[in-house]
Backbone as JSON Lines, residues from 0, in Angstrom:
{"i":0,"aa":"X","n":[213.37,68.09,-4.1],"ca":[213.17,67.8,-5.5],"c":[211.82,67.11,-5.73]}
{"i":1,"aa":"X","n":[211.44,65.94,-4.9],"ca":[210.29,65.69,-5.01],"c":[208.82,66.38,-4.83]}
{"i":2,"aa":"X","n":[208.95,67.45,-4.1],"ca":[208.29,68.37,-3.9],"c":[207.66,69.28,-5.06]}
{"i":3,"aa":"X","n":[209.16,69.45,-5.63],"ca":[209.12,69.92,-6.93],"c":[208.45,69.63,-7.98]}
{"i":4,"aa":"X","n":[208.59,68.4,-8.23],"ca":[207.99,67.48,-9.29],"c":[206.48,67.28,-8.82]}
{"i":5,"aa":"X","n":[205.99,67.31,-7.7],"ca":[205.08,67.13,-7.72],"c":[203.77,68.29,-7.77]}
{"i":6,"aa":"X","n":[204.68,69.4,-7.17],"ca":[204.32,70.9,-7.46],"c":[203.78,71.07,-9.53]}
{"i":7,"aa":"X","n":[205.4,70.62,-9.88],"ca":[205.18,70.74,-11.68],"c":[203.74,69.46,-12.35]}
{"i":8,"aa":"X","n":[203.67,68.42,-11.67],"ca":[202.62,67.58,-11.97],"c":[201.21,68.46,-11.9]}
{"i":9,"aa":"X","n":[201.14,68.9,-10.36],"ca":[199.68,69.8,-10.37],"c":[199.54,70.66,-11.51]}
{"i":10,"aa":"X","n":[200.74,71.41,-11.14],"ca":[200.38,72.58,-11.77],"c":[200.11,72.17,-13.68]}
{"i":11,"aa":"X","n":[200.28,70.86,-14.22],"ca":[200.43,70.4,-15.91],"c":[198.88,69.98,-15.65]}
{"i":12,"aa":"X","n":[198.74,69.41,-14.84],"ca":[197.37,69.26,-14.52],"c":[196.22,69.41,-14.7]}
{"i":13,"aa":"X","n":[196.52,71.16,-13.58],"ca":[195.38,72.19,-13.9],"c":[195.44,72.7,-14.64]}
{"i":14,"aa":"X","n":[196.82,73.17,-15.47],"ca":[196.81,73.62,-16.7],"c":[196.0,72.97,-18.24]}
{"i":15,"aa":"X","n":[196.32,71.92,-18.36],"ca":[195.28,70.79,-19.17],"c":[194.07,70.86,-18.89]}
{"i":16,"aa":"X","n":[193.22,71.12,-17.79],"ca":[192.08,70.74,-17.19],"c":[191.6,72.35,-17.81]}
{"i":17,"aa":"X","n":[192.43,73.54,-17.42],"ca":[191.96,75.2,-18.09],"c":[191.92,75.05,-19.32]}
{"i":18,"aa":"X","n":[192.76,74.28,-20.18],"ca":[192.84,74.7,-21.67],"c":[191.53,73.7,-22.52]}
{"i":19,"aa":"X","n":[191.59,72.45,-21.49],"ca":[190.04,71.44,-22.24],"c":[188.5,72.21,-21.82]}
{"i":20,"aa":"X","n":[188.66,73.23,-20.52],"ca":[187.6,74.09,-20.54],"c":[187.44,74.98,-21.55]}
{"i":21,"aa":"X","n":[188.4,76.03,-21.82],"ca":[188.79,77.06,-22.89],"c":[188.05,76.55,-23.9]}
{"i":22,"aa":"X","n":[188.89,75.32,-24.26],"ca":[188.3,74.77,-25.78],"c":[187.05,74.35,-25.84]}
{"i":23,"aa":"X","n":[186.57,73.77,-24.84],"ca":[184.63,73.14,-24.77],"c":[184.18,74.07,-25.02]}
{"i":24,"aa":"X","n":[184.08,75.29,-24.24],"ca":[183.54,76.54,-24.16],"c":[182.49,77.17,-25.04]}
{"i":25,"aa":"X","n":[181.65,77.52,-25.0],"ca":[180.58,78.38,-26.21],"c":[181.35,79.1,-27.03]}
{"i":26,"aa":"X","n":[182.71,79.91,-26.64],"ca":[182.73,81.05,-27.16],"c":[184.09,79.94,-28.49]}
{"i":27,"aa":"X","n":[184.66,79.06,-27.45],"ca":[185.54,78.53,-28.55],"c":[184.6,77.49,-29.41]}
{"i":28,"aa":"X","n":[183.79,77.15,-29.46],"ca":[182.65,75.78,-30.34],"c":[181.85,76.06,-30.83]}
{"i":29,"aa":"X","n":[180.94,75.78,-31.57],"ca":[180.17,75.99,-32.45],"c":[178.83,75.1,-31.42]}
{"i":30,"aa":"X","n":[177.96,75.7,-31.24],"ca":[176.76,74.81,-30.54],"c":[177.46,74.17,-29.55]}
{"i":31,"aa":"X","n":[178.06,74.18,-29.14],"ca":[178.51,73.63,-27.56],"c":[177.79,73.8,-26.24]}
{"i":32,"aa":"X","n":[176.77,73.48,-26.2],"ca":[175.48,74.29,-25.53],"c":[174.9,72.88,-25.47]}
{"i":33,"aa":"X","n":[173.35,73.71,-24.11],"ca":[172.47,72.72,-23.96],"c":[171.66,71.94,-25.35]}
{"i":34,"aa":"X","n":[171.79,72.84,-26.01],"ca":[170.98,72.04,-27.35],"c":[172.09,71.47,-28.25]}
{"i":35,"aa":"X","n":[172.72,71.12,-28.51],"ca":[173.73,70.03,-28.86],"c":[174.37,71.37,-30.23]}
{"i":36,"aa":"X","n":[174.45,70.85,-31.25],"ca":[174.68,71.23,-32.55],"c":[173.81,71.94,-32.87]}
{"i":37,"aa":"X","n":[172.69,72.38,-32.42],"ca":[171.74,73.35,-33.62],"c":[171.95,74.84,-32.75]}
{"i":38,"aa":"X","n":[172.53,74.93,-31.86],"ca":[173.0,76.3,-31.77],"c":[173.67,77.01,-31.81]}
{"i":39,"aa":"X","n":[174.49,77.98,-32.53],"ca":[176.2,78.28,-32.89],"c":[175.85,79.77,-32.21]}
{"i":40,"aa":"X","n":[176.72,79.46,-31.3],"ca":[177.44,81.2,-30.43],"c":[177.64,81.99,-31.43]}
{"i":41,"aa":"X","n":[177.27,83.36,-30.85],"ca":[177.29,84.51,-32.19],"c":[178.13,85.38,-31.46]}
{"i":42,"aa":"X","n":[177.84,86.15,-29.55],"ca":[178.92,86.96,-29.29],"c":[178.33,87.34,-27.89]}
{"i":43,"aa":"X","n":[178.49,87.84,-27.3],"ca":[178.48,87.99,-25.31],"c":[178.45,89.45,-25.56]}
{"i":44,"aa":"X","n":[177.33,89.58,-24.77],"ca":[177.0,91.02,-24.6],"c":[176.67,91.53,-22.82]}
{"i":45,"aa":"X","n":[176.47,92.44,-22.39],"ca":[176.23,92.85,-21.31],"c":[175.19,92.03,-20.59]}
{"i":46,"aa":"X","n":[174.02,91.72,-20.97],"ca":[172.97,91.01,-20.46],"c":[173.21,89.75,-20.77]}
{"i":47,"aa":"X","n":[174.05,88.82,-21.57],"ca":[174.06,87.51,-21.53],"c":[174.89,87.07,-22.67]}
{"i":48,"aa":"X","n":[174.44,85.89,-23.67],"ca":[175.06,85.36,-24.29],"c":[174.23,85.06,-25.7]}
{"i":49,"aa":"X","n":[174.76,85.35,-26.88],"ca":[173.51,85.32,-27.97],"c":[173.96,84.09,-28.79]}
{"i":50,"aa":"X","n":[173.0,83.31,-29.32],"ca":[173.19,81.84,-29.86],"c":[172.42,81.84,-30.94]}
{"i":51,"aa":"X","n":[172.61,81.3,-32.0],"ca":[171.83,81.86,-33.29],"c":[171.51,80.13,-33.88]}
{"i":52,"aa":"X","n":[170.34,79.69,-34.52],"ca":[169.64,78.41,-34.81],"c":[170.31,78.42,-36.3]}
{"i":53,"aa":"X","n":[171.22,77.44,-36.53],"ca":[171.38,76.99,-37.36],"c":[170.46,76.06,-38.3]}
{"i":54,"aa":"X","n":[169.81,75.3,-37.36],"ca":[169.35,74.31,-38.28],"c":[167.52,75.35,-38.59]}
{"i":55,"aa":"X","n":[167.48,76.2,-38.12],"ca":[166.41,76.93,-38.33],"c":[166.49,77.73,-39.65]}
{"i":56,"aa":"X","n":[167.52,78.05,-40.29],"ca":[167.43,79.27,-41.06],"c":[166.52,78.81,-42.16]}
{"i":57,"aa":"X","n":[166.24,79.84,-42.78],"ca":[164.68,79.72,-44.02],"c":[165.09,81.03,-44.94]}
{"i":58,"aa":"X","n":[165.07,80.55,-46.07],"ca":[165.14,81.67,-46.8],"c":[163.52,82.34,-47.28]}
{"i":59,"aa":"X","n":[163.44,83.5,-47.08],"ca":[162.08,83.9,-46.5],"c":[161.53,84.01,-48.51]}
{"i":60,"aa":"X","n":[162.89,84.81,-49.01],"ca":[162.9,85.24,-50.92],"c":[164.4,85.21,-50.95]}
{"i":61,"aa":"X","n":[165.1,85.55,-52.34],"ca":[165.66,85.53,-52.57],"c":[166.92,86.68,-51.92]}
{"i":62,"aa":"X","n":[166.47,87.64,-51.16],"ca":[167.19,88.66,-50.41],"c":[166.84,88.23,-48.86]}
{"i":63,"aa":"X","n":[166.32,87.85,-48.23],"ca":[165.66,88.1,-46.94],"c":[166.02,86.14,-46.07]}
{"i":64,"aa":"X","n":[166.84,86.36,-45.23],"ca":[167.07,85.01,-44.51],"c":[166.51,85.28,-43.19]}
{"i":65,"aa":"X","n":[165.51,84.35,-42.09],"ca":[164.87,84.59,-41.31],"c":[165.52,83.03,-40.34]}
{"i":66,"aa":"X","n":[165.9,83.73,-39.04],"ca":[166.3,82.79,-38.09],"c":[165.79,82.64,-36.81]}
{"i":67,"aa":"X","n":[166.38,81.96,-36.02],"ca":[165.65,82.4,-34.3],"c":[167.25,82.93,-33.83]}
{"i":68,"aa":"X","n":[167.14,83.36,-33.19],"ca":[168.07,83.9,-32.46],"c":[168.34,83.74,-30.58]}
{"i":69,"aa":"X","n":[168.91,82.94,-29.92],"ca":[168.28,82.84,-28.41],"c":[169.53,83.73,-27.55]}
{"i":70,"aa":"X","n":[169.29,84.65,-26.63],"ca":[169.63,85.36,-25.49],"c":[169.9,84.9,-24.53]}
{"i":71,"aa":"X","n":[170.93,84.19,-23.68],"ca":[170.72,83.35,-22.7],"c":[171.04,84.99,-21.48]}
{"i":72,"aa":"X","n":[170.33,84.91,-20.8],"ca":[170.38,86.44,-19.39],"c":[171.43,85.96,-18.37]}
{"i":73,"aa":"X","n":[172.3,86.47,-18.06],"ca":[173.12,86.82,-17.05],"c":[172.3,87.0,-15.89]}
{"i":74,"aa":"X","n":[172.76,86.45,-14.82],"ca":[171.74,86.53,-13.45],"c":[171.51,88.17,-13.18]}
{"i":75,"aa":"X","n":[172.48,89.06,-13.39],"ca":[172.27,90.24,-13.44],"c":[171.5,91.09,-14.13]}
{"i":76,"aa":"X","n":[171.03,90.53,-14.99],"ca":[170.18,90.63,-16.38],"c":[168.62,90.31,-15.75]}
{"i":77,"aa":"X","n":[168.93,89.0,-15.2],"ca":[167.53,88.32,-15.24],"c":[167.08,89.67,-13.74]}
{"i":78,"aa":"X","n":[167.65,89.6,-12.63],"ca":[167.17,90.6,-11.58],"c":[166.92,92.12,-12.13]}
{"i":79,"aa":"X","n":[167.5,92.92,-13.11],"ca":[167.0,93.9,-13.35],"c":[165.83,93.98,-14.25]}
{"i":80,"aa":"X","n":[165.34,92.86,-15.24],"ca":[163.86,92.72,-15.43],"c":[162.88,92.0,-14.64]}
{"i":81,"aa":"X","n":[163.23,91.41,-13.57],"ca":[162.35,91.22,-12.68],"c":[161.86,92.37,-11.69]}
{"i":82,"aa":"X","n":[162.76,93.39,-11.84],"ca":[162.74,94.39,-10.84],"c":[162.02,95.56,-11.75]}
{"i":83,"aa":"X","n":[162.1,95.35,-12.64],"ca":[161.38,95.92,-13.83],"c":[160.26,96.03,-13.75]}
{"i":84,"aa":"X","n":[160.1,94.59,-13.9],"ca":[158.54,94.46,-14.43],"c":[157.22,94.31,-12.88]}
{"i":85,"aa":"X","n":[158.16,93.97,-12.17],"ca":[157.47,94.64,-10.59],"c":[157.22,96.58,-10.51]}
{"i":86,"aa":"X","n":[158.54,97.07,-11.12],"ca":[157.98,98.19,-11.18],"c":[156.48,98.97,-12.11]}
{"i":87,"aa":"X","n":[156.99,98.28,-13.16],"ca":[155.85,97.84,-14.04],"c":[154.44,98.16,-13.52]}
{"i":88,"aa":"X","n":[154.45,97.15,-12.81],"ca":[153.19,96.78,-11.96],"c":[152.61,97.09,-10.89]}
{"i":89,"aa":"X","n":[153.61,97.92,-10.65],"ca":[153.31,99.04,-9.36],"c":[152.55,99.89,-10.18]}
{"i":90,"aa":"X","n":[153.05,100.54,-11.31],"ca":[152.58,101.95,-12.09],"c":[151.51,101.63,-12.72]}
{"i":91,"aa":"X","n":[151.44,100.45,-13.45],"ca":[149.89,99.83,-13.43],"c":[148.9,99.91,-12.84]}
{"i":92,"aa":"X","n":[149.05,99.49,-11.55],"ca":[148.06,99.46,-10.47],"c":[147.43,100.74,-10.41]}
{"i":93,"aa":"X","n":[148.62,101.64,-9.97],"ca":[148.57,103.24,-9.75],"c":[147.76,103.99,-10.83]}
{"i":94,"aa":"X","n":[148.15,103.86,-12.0],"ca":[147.25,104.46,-13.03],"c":[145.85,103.97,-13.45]}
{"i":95,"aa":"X","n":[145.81,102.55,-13.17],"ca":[144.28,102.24,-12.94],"c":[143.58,103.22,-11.99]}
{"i":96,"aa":"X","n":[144.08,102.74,-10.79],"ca":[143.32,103.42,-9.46],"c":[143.21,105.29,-10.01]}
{"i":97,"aa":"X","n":[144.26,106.13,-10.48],"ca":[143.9,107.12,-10.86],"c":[142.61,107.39,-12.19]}
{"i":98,"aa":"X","n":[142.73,106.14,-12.7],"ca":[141.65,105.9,-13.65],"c":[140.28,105.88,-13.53]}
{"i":99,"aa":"X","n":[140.24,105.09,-12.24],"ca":[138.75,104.85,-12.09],"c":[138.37,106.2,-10.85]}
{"i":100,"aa":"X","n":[139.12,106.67,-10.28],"ca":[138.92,107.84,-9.07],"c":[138.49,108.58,-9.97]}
{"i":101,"aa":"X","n":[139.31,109.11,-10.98],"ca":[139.2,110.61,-12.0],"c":[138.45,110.05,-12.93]}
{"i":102,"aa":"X","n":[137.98,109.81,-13.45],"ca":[137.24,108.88,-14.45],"c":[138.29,109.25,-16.13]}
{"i":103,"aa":"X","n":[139.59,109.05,-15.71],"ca":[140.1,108.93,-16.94],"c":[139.96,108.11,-18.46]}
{"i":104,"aa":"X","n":[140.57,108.43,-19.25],"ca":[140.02,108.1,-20.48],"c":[141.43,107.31,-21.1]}
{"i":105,"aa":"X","n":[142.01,106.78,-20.33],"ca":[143.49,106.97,-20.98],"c":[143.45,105.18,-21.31]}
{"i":106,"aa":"X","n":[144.18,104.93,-22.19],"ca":[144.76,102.99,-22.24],"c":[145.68,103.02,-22.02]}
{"i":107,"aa":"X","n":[145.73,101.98,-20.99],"ca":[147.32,101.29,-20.52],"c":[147.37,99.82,-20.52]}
{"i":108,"aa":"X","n":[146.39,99.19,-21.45],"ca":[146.35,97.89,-21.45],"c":[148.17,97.55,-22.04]}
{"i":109,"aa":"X","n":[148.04,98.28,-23.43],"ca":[149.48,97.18,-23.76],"c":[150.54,97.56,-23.21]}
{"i":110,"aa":"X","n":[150.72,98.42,-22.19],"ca":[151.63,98.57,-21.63],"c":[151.63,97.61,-19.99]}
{"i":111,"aa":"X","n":[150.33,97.38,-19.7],"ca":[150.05,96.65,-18.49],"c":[150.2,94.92,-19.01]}
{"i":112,"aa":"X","n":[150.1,94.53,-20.15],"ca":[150.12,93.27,-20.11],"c":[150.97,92.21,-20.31]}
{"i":113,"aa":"X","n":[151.34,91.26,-19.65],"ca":[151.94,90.01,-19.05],"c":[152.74,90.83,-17.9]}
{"i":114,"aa":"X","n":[151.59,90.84,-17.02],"ca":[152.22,91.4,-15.38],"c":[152.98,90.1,-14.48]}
{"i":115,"aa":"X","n":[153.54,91.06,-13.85],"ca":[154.8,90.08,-13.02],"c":[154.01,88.84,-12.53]}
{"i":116,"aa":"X","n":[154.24,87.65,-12.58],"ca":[154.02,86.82,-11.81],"c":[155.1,85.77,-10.45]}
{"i":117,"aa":"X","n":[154.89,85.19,-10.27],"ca":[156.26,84.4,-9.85],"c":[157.47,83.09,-10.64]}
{"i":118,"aa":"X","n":[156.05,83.5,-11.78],"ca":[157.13,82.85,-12.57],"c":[158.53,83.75,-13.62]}
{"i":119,"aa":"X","n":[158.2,85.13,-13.45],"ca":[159.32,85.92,-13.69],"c":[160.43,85.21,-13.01]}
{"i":120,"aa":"X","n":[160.56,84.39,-11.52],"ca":[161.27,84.7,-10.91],"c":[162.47,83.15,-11.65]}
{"i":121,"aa":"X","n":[161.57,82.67,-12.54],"ca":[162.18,81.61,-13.28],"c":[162.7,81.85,-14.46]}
{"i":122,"aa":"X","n":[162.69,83.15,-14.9],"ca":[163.67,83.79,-16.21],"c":[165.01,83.45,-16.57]}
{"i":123,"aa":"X","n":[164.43,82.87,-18.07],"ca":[166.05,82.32,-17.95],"c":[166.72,82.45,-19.87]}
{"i":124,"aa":"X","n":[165.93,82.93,-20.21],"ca":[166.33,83.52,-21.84],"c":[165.24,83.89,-22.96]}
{"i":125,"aa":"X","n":[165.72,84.17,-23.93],"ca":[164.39,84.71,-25.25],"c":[164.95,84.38,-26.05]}
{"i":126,"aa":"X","n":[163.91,84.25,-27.01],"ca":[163.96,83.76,-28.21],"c":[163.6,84.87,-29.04]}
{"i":127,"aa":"X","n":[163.55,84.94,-30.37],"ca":[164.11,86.41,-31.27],"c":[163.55,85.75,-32.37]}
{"i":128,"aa":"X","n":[162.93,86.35,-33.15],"ca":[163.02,85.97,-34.9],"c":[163.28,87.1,-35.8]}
{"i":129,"aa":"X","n":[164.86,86.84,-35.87],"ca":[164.86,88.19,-36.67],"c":[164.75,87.52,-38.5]}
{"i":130,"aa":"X","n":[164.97,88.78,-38.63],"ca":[165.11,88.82,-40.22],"c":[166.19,89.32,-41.47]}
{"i":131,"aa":"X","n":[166.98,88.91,-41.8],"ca":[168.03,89.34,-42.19],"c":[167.68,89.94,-44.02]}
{"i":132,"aa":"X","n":[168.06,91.5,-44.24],"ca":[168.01,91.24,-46.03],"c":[169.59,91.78,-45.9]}
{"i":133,"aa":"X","n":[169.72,90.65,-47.18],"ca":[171.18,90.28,-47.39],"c":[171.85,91.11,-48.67]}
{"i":134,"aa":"X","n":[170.93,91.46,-48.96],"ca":[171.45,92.29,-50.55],"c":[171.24,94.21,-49.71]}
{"i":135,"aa":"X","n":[170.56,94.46,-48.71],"ca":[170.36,95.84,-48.82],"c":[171.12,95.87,-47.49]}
{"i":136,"aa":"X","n":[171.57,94.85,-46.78],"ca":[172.64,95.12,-45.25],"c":[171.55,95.66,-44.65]}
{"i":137,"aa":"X","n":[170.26,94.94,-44.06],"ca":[169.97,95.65,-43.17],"c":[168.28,94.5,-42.46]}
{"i":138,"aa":"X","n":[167.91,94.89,-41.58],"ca":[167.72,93.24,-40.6],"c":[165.98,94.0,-39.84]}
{"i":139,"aa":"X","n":[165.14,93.07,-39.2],"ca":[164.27,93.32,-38.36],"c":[164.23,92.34,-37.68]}
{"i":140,"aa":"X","n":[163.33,92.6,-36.22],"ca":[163.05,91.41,-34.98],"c":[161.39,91.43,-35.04]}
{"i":141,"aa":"X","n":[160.94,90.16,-35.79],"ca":[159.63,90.5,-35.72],"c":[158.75,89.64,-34.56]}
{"i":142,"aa":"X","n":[159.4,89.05,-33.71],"ca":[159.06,87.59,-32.65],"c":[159.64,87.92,-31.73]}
{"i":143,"aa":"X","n":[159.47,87.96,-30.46],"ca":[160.31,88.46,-29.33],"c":[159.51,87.06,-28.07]}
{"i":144,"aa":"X","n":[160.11,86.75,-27.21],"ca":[159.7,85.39,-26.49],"c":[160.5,85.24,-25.12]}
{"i":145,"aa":"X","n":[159.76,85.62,-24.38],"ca":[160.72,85.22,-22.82],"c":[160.32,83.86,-21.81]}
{"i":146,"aa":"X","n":[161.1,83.19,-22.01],"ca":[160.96,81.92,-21.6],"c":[161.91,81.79,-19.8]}
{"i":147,"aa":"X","n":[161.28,80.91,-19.69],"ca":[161.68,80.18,-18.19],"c":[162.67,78.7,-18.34]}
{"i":148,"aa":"X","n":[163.56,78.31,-17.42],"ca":[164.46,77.74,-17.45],"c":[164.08,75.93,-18.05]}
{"i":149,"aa":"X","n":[163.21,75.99,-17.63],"ca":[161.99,75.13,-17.91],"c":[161.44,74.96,-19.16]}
{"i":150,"aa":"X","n":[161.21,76.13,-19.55],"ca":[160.97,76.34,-21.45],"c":[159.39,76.92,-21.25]}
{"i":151,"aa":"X","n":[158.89,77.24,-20.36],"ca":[157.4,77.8,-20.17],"c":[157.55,79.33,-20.57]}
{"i":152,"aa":"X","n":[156.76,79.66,-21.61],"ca":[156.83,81.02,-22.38],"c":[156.41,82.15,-20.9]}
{"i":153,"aa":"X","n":[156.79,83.0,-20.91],"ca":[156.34,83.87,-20.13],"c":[155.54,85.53,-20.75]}
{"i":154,"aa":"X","n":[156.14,85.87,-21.65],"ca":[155.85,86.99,-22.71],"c":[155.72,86.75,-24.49]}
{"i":155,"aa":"X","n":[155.28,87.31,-24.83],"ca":[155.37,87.24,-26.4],"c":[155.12,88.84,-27.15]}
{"i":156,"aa":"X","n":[155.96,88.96,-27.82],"ca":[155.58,90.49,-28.48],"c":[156.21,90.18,-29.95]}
{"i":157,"aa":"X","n":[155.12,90.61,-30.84],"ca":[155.04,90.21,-32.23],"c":[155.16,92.07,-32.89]}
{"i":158,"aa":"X","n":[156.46,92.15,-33.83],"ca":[156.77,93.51,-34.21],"c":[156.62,92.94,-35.58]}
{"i":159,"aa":"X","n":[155.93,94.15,-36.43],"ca":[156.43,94.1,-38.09],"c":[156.88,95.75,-38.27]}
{"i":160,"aa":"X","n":[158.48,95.89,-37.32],"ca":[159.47,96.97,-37.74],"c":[160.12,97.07,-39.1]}
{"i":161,"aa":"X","n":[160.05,98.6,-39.55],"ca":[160.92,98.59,-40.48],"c":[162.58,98.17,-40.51]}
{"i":162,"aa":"X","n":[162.85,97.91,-41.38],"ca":[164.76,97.09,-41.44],"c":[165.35,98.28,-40.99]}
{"i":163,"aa":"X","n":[166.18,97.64,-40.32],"ca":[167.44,99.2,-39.97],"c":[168.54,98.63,-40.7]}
{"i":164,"aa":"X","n":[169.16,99.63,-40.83],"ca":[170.44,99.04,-41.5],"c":[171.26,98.64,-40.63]}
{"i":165,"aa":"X","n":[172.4,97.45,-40.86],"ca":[173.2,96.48,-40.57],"c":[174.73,97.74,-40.14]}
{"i":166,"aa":"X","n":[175.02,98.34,-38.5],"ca":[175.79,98.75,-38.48],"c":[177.07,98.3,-38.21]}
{"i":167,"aa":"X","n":[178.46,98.37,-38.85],"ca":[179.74,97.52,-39.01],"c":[180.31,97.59,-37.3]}
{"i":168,"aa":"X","n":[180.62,96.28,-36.96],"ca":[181.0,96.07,-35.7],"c":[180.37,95.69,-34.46]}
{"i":169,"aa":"X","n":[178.66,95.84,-35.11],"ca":[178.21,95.38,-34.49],"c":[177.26,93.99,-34.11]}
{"i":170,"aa":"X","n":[176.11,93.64,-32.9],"ca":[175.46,92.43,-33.15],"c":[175.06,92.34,-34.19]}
{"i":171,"aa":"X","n":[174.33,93.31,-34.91],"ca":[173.66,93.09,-36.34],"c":[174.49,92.33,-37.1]}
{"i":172,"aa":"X","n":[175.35,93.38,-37.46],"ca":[176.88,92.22,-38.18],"c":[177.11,91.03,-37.79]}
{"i":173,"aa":"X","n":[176.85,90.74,-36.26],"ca":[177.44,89.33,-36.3],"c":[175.89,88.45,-37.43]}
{"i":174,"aa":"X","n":[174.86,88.9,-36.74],"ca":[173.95,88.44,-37.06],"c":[173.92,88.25,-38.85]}
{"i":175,"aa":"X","n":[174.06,89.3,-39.44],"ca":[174.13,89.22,-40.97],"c":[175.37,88.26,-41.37]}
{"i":176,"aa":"X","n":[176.6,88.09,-40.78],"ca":[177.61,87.0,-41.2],"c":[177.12,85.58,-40.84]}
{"i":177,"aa":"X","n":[176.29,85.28,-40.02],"ca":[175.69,83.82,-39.79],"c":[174.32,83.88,-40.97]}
{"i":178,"aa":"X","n":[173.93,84.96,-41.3],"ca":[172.76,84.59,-42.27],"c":[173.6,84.08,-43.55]}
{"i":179,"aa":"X","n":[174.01,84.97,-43.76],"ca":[175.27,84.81,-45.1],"c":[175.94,83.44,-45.11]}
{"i":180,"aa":"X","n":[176.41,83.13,-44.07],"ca":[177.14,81.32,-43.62],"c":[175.86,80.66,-43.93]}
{"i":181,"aa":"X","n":[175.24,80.49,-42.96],"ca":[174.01,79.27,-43.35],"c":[173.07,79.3,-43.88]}
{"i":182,"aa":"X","n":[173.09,80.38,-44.47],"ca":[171.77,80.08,-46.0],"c":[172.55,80.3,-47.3]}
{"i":183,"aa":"X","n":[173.54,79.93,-46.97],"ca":[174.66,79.58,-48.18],"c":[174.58,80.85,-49.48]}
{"i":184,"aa":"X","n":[174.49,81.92,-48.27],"ca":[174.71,83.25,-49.62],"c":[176.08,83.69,-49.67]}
{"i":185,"aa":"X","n":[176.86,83.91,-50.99],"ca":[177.33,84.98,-50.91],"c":[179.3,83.84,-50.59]}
């Protein structure tokens, strides 16, 4: 019997100890994260975990809410763009060298630039600025930012894409229901 009871003690235990994890958790909290409160979990995707800046949002006009958005990479994530962008830089190399042999005429600068360094090997999330319009359902990423664990920028790519529309079920959606929450539309 004592055995018993002490079997049922562990096991209330670890059970308490799973359910105060559960609940801390990103996916159950709002900003429960390294940055305290200004980051609210949006939804877990294949490559990582997406976290959206609350205390950032800006209403750009009266239709258009503009946020940061951060990506945290899955270690699996982070090795297939490191492996990437080494490949990258193999084909770089290669098309130079065919460049200057043949005396080609071709540009591969913006495709060659921010080549692998070793600080790829410190990848650890991005930062996003999208753009939400709230009256036509439909969003752009005009800021793109790959940072190191550290916070040392590694890439930057600046887009002025046209809006796509906001498709139901998906990240976009999550993304358009947090614009809608914290810029108090709607």
């Amino acid at each position: 019997m004592k055995k018993l009871l002490l079997h049922c003690r562990v096991l209330r235990a670890g059970c308490i100890l799973c359910l105060t994890l559960l609940l801390l958790s990103p996916q159950a909290t709002e900003g429960d994260n390294e940055s305290g409160d200004r980051w609210v979990y949006i939804n877990s995707i294949d490559g990582g975990t997406l976290f959206a800046d609350k205390q950032g949002v800006r209403l750009v006009n009266e239709d258009i809410v503009e946020f940061w958005v951060r990506l945290i990479y899955t270690k699996e994530e982070i090795n297939k763009m490191i492996e990437d962008k080494k490949r990258s830089d193999f084909l770089c190399r290669e098309v130079s060298q065919l460049k200057s042999e043949f005396g080609l005429k071709v540009d591969v600068s913006s495709h060659c630039k921010n080549r692998y360094t070793k600080d790829w090997d410190r990848l650890s999330y991005v930062l996003s600025l999208w753009r939400v319009n709230i009256n036509h359902r439909t969003f752009t990423i005009t800021s793109i930012i790959n940072y190191t664990s550290d916070g040392k920028a590694l890439s930057s790519e600046q887009h002025s894409g046209e809006y796509q529309p906001i498709v139901p079920g998906t990240i976009g959606e999550d993304m358009y229901n947090f614009a809608i929450k914290y810029a108090g539309k709607k």
